[in-house]
N, C-alpha and C positions, 0 to 999 in steps of 0.2 A: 671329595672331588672338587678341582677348583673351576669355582663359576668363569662361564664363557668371556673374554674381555669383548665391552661392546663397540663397534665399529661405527664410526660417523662420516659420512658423506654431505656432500653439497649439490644439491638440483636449479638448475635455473628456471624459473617456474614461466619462460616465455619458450622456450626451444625445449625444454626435458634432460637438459646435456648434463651428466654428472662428474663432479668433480672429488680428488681425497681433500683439496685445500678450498678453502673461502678466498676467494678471490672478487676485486672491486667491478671486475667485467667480465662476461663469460666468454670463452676462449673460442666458443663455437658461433654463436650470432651474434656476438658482438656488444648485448644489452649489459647496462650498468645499473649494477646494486641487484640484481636481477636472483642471487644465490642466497638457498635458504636451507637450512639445516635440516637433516632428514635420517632417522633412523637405518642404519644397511644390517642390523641383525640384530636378534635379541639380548636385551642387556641383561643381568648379576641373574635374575628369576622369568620362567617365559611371562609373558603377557595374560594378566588375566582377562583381559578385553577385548583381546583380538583372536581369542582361542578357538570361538566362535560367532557365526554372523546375528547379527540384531535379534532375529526370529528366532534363533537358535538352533536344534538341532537339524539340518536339510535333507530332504528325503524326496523322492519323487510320486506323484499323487496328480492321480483325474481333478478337473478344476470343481466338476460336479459331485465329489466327494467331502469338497468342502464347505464346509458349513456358513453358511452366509448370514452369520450374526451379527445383529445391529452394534453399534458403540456404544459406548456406557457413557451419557455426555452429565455435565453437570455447569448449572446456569454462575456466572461470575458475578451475579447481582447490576450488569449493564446491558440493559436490555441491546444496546448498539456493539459491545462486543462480543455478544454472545452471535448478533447477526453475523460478523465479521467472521469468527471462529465457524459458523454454519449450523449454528444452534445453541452452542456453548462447549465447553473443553471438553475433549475426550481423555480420557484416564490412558496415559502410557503414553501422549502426544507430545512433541516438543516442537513448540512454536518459541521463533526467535522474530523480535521486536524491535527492529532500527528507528533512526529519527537523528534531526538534530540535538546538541544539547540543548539543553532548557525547556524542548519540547513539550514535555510531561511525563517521558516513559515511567520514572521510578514511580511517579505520584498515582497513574492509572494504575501500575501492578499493588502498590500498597493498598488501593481502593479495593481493589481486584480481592487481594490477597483478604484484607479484614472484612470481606463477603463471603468469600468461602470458609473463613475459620468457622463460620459456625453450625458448619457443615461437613467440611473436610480439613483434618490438618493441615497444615503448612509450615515452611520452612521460609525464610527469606536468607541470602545467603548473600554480602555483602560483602565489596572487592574495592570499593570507591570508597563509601560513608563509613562512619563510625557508627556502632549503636545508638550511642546517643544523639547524635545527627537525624537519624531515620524515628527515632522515640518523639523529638521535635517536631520533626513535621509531622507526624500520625497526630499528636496533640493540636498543633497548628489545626489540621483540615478535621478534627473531631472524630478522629478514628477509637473504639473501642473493641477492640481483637485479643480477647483473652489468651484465644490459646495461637494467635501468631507468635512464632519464635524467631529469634534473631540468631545469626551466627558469623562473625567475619573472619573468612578465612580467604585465602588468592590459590593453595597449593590443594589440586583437584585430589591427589588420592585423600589427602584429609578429610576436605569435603564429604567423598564419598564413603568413607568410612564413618564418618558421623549422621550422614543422611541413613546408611543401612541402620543404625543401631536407633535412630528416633524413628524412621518407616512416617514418614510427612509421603500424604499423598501427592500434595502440589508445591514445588521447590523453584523458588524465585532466584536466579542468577544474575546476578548487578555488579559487571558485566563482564562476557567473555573474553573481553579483550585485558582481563586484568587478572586473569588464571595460568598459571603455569601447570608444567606437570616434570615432576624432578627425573625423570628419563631423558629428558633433553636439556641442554644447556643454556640453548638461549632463553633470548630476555622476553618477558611477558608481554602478548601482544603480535609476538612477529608469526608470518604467517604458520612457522609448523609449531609454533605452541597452541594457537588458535585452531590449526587443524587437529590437533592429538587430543588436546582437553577437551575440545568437542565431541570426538572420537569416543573420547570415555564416557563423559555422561548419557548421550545417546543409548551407547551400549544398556547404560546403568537403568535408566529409563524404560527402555523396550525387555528387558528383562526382568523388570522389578513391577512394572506396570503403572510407574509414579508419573504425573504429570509435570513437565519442564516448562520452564516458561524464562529463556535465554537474553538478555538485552545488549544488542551490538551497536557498537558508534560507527557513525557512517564518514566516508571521507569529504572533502571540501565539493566535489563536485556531488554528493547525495547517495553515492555508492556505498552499500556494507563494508567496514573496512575487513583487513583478513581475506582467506584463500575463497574465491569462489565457490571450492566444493562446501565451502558452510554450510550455504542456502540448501545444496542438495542433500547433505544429512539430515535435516530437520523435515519436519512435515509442514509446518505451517509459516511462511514468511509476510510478516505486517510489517508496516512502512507509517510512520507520525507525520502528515504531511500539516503544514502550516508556518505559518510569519507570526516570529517575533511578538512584534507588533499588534497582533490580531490574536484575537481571545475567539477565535474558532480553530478547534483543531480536527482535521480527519484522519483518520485512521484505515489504511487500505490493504487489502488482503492482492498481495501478488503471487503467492502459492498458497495453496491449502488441499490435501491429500483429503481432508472430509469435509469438503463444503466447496464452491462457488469462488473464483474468483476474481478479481477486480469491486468484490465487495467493499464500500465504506460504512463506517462509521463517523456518526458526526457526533462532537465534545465543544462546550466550552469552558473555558479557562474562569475559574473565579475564584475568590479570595477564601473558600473551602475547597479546592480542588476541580477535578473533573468533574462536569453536569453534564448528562447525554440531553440530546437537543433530539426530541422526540422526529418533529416536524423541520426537515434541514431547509427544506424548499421553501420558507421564510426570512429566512438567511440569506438568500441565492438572490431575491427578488425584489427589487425596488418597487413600494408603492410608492409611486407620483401622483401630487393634489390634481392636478389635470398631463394627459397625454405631453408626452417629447418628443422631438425628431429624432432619429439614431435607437431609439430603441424598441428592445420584440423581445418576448414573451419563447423558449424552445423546453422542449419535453426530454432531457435527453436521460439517459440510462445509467445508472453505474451498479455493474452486479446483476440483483433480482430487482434493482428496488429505481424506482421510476420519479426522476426527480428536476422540477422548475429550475431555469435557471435564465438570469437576466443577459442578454447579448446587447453591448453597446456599440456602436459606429460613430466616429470623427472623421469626416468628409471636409478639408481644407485646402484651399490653391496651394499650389508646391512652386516656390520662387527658386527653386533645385532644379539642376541638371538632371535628378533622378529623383523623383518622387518616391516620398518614405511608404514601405508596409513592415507596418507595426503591428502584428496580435502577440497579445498577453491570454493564455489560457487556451489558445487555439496556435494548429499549425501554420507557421506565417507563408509555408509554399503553399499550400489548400486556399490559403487569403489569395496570391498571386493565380495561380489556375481559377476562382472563382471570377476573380475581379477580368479576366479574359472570356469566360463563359460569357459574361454579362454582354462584355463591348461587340462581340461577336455574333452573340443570335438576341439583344435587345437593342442595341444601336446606343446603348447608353456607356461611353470614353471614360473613363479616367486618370488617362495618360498622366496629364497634367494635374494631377488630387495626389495631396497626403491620405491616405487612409488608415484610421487605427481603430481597433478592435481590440477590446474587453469583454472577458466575461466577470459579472459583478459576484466578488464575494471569495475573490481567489482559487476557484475552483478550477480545473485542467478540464477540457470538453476533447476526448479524442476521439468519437465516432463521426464518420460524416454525417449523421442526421443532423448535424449544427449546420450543413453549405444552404438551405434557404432561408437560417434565421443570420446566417453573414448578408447574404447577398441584399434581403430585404431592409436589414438594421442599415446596409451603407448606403442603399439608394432611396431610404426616407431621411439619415443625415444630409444625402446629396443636393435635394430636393428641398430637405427641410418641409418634409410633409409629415407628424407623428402618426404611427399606427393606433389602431383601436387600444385601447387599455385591457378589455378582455379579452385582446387577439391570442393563441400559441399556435408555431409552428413547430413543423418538423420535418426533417427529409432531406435524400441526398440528391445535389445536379451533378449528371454526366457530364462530359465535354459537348456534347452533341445539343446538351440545352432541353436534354428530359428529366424530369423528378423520379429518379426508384425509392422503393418502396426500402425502409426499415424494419426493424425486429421490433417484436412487442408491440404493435401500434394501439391497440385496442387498448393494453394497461396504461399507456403514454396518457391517451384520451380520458381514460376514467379519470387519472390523476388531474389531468387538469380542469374536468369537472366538478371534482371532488373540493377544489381550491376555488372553486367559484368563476373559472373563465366560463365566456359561452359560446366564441368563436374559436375557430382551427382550422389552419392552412395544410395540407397534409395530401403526400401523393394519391392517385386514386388508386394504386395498388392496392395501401392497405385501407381502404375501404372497405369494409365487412361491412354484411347485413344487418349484424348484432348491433352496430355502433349505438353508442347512448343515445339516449334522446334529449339531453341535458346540454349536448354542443348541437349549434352549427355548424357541421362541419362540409368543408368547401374541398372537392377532391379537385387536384391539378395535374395533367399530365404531363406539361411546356412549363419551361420557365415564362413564358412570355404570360402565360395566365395568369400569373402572382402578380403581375404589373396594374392590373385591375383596379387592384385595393386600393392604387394611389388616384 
């Protein structure tokens, strides 16, 4: 009997509109380059991957019939990405790992990887490097992994036919963006080859019970490159954040199916690889031989994990028609609504001021618990009055010119006890009874009380 001939179609992946030809604009909204190649029926043999869904066979069943078994985790030898991970890898989980190049990706999974070999097998499966390229660096950063194995291939059913017959528990893919799958045409990379290869190992993965560990390039603006639904095939999506420049790398968890997220990881970069940086809030924090103007001490959160970080303020005349606001690592409209709070229930102007704001150490702050360590860092630049050395604040201003209270405060405070402060500025909401005895801590309900200090 002769196999079915397979049919190929074209979707624009901003409208949905389907076409039989590849065309430069889609005929329906009008978007260019927008059409991508897409599967409309089964080709020479059915699908062995899509014959059923990830879980396998479906059936209907009380949710209290199921059994609520723990995961089976296993630690990566990084104490900071096992944090990120929410304890360390689950067997049968597939976490995909973007970043810039040069970041670190390939060099953390190779760390990664000759930690687990000697514990779990692995597989490194390589789309980019050569063996001997990746043999290099393992020797470079002092890697000995007996039983890491190498394999370079780009063409997924190979892959997965040679991963079934070695059975590697944890299988490194460098990267998806350089896999094909011979059921489609196009060229590797675009987005339905990136959706279907993914398509397949997931399958292979949640079926077989192996652990995936995927590495995507991200576009010029920081985005994953490839179809959006990537991220939601996978369980766990980590992001390499860091400069060039700078030999601190974090590591952030923006999805994770078994763990917490908005969790970091903090690395640094050194001439043997990645070193997890126990204590990141050392990093974050300038000690100064004596007190400065412009800067304060804030407590702020990332994840579970409660962490110091330096806010700076530059308060200068503005010879401009419009006075600059400038923040780096903070929202520059929160700086404008802040910097109006101020002139409005403290009487203290800026019209006429540059203001720029820093957080030291390249770190992103996006909770409001940072608006009293802005307001304070800009109005002791203003001033040019330094705050205490072992002052930390925290906490968020209203429009109205009240302090509400944060999350966590209690762990905020141990932390920064912990690090040797003795003062804290902090709403009186979260004032608890428990509070240490190791701070003084100063509750405020008004902004205008934080004025005090000066």
């Amino acid at each position: 009997m002769s196999a079915k001939r397979e049919k190929r179609l074209y979707r624009c992946h901003e409208c949905a509109a389907t076409f039989p030809k590849w065309g430069g604009q889609c005929g329906e909204c009008g978007a260019w380059n927008s059409l991508v190649e897409e599967r409309a029926s089964v080709a020479t043999e059915p699908s062995r991957f899509r014959s059923q869904g990830y879980a396998g066979v479906s059936e209907v069943c009380a949710l209290e019939s199921v059994a609520a078994v723990s995961e089976i985790r296993s630690s990566s030898g990084f104490s900071e990405l096992d944090r990120v991970l929410g304890g360390g890898l689950v067997l049968g989980s597939v976490v995909l790992i973007g970043g810039d190049p040069g970041i670190g990706k390939s060099t953390l999974l190779l760390q990664a990887m000759a930690a687990f070999s000697g514990q779990l097998p692995g597989l490194y499966v390589t789309g980019e490097e050569s063996p001997q390229q990746i043999s290099l660096r393992a020797a470079r950063l002092g890697l000995t992994a007996d039983s890491l194995r190498l394999y370079a291939e780009t063409q997924v059913e190979r892959i997965l036919d040679t991963v079934g017959k070695e059975k590697p528990a944890v299988v490194i893919i460098d990267s998806i963006q350089t896999l094909y799958t011979s059921a489609l045409q196009s060229a590797p990379g675009s987005v339905s080859q990136v959706r279907e290869s993914a398509a397949q190992l997931v399958h292979f993965a949640k079926k077989t019970g192996t652990s995936l560990l995927l590495v995507g390039h991200v576009t010029k603006e920081g985005a994953l490159a490839g179809p959006r639904v990537l991220e939601h095939m996978v369980d766990t999506v980590l992001y390499f954040e860091g400069d060039g420049d700078n030999r601190y790398r974090m590591l952030r968890a923006v999805k994770n199916r078994y763990g917490a997220v908005n969790e970091i990881g903090v690395f640094a970069m050194t001439d043997k690889g990645l070193r997890e940086v126990s204590n990141p809030s050392s990093i974050f924090v300038s000690r100064h031989e004596e007190p400065v103007a412009g800067s304060v001490i804030m407590v702020t959160r990332e994840g579970s994990r409660p962490l110091l970080v330096e806010v700076q303020a530059l308060v200068a005349e503005s010879h401009a028609a419009n006075p600059r606001r400038v923040a780096v690592g903070l929202d520059q409209n929160r700086l404008a609504m802040l910097l109006a709070v101020v002139q409005r229930h403290c009487g203290v102007a800026m019209y006429d001021q540059d203001v720029f704001i820093n957080v030291v150490g390249g770190v992103r702050v996006s909770e409001t618990a940072a608006d009293l360590a802005i307001v304070l860092a800009t109005l002791s630049s203003l001033r040019d009055r330094p705050l205490p050395s072992d002052l930390v604040v925290f906490g968020e201003v209203g429009l109205a010119g009240e302090l509400r209270p944060v999350q966590n405060g209690q762990e905020r405070l141990r932390e920064a006890a912990h690090l040797g402060f003795r003062r804290a500025l902090i709403p009186r909401a979260n004032m608890a009874r428990q509070s240490t005895d190791l701070l003084d801590v100063q509750p405020l309900q008004r902004l205008q009380e934080a004025l005090s200090i000066f």
